[in-house]
N, C-alpha and C positions, 0 to 999 in steps of 0.2 A: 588500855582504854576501856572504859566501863561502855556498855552499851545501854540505849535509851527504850525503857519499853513504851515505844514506840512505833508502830507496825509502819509498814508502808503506804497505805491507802490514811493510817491517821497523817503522818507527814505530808503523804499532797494534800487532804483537808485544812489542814495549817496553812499552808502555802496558798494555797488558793484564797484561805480567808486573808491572810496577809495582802497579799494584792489587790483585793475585795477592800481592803481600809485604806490601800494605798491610793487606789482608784477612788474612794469618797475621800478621801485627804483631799488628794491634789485639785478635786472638782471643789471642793469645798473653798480650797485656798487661792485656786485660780478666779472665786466670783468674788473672794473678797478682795484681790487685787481689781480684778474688772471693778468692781463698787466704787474702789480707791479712783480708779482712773473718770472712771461714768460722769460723776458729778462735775467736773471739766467741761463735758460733754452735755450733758442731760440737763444742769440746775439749771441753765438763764432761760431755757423751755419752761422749765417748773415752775422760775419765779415770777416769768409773764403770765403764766396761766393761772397763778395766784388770785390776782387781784381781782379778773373773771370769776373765781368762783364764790365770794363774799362781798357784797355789794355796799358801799357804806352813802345812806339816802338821808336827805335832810328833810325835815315834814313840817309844815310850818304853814298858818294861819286857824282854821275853824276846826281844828283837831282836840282832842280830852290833852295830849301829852304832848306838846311839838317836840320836835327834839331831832340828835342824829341817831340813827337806827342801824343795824347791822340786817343785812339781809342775804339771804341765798342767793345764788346763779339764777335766773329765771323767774324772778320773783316780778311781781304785776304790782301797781299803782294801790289795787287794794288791798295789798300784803303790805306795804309800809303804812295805809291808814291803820289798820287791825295793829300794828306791833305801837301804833301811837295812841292807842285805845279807842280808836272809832272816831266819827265823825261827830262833832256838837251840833245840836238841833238847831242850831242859827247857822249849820254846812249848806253851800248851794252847790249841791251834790252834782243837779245837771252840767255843771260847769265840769267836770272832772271825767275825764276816761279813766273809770276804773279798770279796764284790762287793759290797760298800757303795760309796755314793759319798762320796768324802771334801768336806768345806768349807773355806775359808778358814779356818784358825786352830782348827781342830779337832786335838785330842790323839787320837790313836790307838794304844791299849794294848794291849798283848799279854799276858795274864797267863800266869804261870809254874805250870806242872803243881804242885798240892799234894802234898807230898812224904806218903804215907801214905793220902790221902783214898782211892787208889782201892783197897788195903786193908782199909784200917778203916770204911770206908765201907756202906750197905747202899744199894741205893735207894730202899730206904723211910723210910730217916735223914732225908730233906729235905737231902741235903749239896749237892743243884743249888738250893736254895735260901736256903743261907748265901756262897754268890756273887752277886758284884754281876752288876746286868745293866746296860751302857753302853748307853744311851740313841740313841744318835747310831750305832748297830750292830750294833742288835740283830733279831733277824728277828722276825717275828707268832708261832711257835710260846715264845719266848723272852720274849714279850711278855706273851702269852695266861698263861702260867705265873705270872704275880706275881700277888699278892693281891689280890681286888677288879679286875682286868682280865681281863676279857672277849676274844672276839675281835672282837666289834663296837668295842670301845675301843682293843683291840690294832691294828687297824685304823687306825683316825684318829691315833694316836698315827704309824704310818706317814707317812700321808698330812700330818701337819703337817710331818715330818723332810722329805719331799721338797718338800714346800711353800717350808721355810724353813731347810732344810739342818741342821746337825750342833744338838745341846743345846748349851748353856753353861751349863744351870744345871736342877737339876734342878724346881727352880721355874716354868719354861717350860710346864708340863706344866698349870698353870692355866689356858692358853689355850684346852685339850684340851675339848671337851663331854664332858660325863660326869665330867671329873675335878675334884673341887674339893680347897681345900685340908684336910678332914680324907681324903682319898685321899693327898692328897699326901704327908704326916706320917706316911702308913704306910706309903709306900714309900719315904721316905728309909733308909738304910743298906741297900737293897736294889738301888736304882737307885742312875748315877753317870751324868751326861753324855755 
């Protein structure tokens, strides 16, 4: 048999490196099975959390571009007017909270200045109260103003939007303590989502 020149200290350096790649093999081989397996486990987390982190918001009345918009996680009232190019100068801007946070699939309206109201208008006419209040953006002073709401009601009615994000219906408002459905009945054409 021929011999290998190969001393001894070079053969356990082989050996050692060997094991050294056996040891990143099998680490290596064992995350790609873990991988394999994970998404079993992991995806239907991922694909809930999905829809959380891109927002898709409809914008629609006194705006340059209405339209549907795509938005980031945490994006505000006045990030979907900016991606709709701003408001138009007939915007009645006080109507709108722009640091709302917006939700998935939430419409976001801009209404347009009454042409006359602020004229014809007295503030003792009640003309802030022949406007709708959008539910899903409206502030506690905005709140507090409709009939039969309180600021302790005005309140919760908050704290359920940030709970459960934007109305879809003005009927949601059942869920509210304090509001039942003959409250409700009398704030419809007053309230809008």
């Amino acid at each position: 048999m021929a011999s290998l020149p190969v001393t001894r200290s070079q053969a356990l350096a082989i050996a050692l490196a060997l094991v050294g790649v056996l040891v990143v093999g099998g680490r290596l081989l064992s995350h790609r099975g873990g991988a394999a397996a994970a998404p079993a486990h992991t995806f239907p987390a991922a694909s809930s959390a999905a829809p959380v982190a891109r927002l898709v918001v409809d914008v629609v009345g006194a705006v340059r571009r209405p339209g549907l918009y795509r938005l980031g996680s945490g994006s505000r009232v006045a990030d979907a007017l900016e991606r709709a190019g701003g408001a138009t100068p007939r915007a009645d801007l006080d109507q709108v909270n722009l640091a709302a946070p917006v939700a998935d699939g939430e419409q976001v309206v801009v209404p347009r200045k009454v042409a006359g109201a602020a004229a014809g208008a007295t503030p003792s006419s009640g003309a802030g109260a022949s406007r709708t209040v959008q539910l899903s953006t409206a502030t506690l002073e905005q709140l507090d103003a409709l009939p039969g709401i309180g600021p302790v009601t005005a309140q919760k009615i908050l704290d359920y939007r940030t709970q459960h994000g934007a109305f879809s219906s003005v009927d949601e408002l059942d869920a509210i303590p304090g509001i039942g459905p003959a409250r409700i009945d009398q704030l419809r054409g007053l309230v809008v989502p």
